[in-house]
C-alpha positions in Angstrom: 5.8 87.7 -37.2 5.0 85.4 -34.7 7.6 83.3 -32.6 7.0 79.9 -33.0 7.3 77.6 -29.6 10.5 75.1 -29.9 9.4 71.7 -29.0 12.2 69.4 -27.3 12.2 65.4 -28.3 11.9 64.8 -24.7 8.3 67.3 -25.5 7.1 64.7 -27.7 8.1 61.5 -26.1 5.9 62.9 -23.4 3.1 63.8 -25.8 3.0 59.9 -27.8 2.8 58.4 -24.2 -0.2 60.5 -23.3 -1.7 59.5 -26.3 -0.8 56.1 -25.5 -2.3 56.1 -22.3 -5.3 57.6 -23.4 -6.4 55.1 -26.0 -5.2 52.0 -23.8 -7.6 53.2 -20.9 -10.1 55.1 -22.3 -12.4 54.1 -19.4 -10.5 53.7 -16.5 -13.1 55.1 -14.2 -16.0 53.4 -15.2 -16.6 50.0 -13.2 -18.2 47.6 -15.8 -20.5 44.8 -14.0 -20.5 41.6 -15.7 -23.8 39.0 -14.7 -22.1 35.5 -14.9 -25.3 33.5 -14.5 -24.5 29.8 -12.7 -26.5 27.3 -15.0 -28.8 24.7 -13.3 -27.1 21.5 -11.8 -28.2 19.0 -15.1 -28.1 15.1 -14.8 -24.5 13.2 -15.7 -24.4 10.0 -17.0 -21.6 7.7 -18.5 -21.6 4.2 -19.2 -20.1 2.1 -21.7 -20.5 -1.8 -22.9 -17.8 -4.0 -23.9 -18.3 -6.9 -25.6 -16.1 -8.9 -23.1 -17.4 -10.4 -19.8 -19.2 -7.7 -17.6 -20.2 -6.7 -15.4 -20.8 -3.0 -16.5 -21.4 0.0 -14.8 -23.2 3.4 -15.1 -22.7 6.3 -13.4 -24.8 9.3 -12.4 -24.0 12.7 -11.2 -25.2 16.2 -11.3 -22.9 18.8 -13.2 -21.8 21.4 -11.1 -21.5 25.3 -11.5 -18.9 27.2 -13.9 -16.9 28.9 -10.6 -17.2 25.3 -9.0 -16.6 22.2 -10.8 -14.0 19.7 -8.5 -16.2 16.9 -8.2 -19.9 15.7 -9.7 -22.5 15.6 -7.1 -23.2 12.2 -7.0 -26.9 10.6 -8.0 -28.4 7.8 -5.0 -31.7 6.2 -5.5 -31.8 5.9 -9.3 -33.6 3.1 -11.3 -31.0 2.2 -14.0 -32.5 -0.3 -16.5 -30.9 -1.9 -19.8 -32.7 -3.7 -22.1 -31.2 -5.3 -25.3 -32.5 -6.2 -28.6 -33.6 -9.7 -28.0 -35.2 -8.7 -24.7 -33.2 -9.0 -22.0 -34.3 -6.7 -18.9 -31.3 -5.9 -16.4 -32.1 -3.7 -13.5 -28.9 -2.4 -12.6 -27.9 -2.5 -8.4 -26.2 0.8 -6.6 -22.9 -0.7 -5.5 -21.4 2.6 -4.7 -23.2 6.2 -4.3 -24.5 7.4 -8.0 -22.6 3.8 -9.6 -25.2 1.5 -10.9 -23.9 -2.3 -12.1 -25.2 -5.3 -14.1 -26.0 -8.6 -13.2 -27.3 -10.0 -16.9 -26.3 -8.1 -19.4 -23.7 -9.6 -21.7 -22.0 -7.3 -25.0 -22.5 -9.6 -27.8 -21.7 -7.7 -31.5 -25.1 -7.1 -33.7 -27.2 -6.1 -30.1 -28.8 -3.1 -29.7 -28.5 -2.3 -25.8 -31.1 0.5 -24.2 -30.5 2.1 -20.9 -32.9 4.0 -19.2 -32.7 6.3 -15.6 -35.3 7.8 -13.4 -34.5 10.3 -11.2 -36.2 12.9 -8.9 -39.2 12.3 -11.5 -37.4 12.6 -14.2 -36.3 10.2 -17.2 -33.9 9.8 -19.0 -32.9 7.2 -22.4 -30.4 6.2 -24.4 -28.7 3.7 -26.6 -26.3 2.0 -28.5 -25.2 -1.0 -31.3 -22.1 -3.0 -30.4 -20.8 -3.1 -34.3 -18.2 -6.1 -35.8 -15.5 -7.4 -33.4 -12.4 -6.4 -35.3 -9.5 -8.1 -33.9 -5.9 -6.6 -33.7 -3.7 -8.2 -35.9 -0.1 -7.5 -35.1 1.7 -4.4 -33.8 5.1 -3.3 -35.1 8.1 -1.2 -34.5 8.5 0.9 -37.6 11.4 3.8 -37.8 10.1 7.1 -38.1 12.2 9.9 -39.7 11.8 13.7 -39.5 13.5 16.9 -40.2 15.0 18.5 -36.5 15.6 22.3 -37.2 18.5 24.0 -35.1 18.9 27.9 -35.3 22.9 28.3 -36.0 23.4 24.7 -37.0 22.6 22.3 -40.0 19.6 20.7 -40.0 19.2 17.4 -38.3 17.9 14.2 -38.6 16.9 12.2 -35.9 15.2 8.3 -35.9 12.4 7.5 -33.8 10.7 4.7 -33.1 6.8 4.1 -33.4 4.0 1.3 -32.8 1.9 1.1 -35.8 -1.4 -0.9 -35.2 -2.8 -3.1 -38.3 -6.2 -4.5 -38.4 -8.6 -6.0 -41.1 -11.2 -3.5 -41.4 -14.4 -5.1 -42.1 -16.6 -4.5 -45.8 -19.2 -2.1 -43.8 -19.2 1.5 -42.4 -16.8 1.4 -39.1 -15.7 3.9 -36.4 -12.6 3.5 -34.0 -11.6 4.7 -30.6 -7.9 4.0 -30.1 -6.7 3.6 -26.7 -3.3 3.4 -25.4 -2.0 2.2 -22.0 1.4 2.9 -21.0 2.9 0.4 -18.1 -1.2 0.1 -17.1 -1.7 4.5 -17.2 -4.0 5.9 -19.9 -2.2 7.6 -22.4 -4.1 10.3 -23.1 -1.8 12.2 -25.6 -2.1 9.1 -27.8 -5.9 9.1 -27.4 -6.8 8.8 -31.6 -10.3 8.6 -33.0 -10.7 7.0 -36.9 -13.1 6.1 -39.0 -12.8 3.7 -42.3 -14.0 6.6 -45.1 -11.0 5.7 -47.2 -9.8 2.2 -45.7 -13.2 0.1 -46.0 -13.1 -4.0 -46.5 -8.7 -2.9 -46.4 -5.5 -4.1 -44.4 -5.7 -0.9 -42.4 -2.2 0.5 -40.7 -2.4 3.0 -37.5 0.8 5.1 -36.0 -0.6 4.5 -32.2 2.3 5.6 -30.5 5.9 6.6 -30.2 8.1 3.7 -29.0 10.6 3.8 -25.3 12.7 1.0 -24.4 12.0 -0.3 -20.8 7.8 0.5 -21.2 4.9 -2.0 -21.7 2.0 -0.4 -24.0 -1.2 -1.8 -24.1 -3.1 -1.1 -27.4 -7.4 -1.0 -27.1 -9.2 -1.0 -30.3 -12.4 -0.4 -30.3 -15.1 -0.4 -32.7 -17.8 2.0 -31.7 -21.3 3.3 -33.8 -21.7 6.4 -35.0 -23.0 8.2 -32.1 -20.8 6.6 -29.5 -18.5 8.2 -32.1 -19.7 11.4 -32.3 -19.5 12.2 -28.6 -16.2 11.2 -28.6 -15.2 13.3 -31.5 -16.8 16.7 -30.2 -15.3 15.6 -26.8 -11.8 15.6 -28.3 -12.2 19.0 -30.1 -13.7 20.5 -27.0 -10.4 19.3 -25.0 -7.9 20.2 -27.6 -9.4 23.6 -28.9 -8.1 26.7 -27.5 -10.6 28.7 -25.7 -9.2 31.9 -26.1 -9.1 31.8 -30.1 -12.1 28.7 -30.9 -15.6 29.5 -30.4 -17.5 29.5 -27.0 -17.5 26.1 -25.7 -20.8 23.6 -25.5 -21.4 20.2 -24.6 -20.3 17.2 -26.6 -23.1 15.4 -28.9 -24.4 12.5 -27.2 -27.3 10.0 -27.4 -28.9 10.9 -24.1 -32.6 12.2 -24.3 -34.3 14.7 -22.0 -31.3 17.2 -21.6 -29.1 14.7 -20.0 -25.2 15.3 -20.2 -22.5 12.7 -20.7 -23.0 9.0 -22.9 -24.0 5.7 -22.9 -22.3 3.5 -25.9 -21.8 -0.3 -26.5 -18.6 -1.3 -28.5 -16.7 -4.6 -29.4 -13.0 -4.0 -27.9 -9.6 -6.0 -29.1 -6.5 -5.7 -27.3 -2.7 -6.3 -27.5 0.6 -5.7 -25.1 3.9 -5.3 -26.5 7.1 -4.4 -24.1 9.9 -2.5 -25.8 13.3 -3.6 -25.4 16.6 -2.5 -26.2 17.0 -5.2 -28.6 13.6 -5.2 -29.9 14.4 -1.3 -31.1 17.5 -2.3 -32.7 16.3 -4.5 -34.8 14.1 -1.9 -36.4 15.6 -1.8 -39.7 
């Protein structure tokens, strides 16, 4: 009969850790080479149209590489051109390296305004409708409840204050960029894109932002067309999507022809202020 070997517990702690080890680094002594190719330096160029008195700039730069991406190589020597619908030519001047600024082009809702850029040989084309002014018809403090959950304690509630933004939206297809200043900085947590699918031709209500006493917000609505819309939309999900679990990210849709990156839109604007006081909150009812 044979003798069989006694195995201690401290025998097969040391065993499961092996294991352990062996699965977790199962090629710890082979150096694996990854090629991160640097992608070609491509054209940059942003500029938007307001229907409110310019003048209006576009900018060009160069995108930079993956590893090395502080600041856009800036573009001298362009021609930037704009043309709108009823066939006014603006050749834009180089106040500053790679900014290019009007001199006759004016944003009047219903134009169609074209830019176009040459550089180093190559050009590039774009454009862009300024759609309906819709004006800004009030904003209001309205109280905002939700459920606060404490672990070891009853649940809470607790009131809060918002802005809510209402506008007429107009009887034809409309797309909104929603911007929000706070004591003159860009919110950009409050940054809200929206489009009139279910709210056509109606009294439309937005929640903009959460009210503080003591700050001055300034609310931006602006109507955009679809494209303008679209860049901003695939923007925002490229900003807010987590790399590690969303798919590999690519560059926003834009309106830009020849492989250029960036936008070029046209879009009627309406704005109001409102400061938030200690007695304006209270009387939130």
């Amino acid at each position: 009969m044979k003798k069989r070997t006694k195995i201690s517990p401290a025998d097969v702690l040391e065993i499961i850790l092996s294991l352990v080890t062996i699965l977790a680094f199962p090629g710890c002594q082979k150096v694996i080479n990854v090629d991160l190719n640097e992608a070609a330096p491509r054209i940059v160029i942003e500029g938007l149209i307001y229907d409110i008195r310019g003048p209006y700039s576009v900018t060009i730069s160069k995108s930079g590489s993956y590893f090395n991406q502080p600041v856009l190589e800036t573009v001298t020597g362009a021609q930037a051109i704009i043309t709108d619908s009823k066939g006014i030519t603006d050749t834009l001047k180089e106040r500053a390296p790679g900014v290019y600024i009007t001199s006759k082009t004016r944003g009047i809702p219903g134009r169609t305004y074209a830019l176009k850029v040459i550089s180093e040989g190559q050009e590039y084309s774009g454009s862009s409708t300024i759609f309906s002014h819709v004006n800004i018809d009030s904003l209001v403090l309205v109280k905002s409840q939700f459920q606060r959950f404490d672990f070891g304690e009853e649940n809470k509630k607790e009131t809060h204050v918002e802005i809510h933004c209402f506008f007429k939206d107009p009887e034809e297809k409309n797309f909104y960029r929603i911007k929000v200043f706070k004591n003159d900085s860009i919110n950009t947590q409050n940054y809200r894109l929206y489009d009139d699918q279910y709210t056509n031709g109606q009294e439309t209500e937005l929640r903009v932002a959460n009210a503080t006493v003591g700050d001055t917000f300034g609310i931006e609505l602006q109507s955009l067309d679809q494209k303008t819309y679209g860049y901003y939309r695939t923007l925002a999900d490229l900003l807010y999507t987590n790399p590690f679990f969303g798919s590999t990210p690519a560059n926003p849709n834009n309106n830009l022809s020849n492989g250029a990156l960036g936008y070029f839109g046209a879009c009627a604007v309406s704005a109001k202020t409102i400061i938030i006081t200690d007695s304006l909150i209270k009387s939130v009812k």
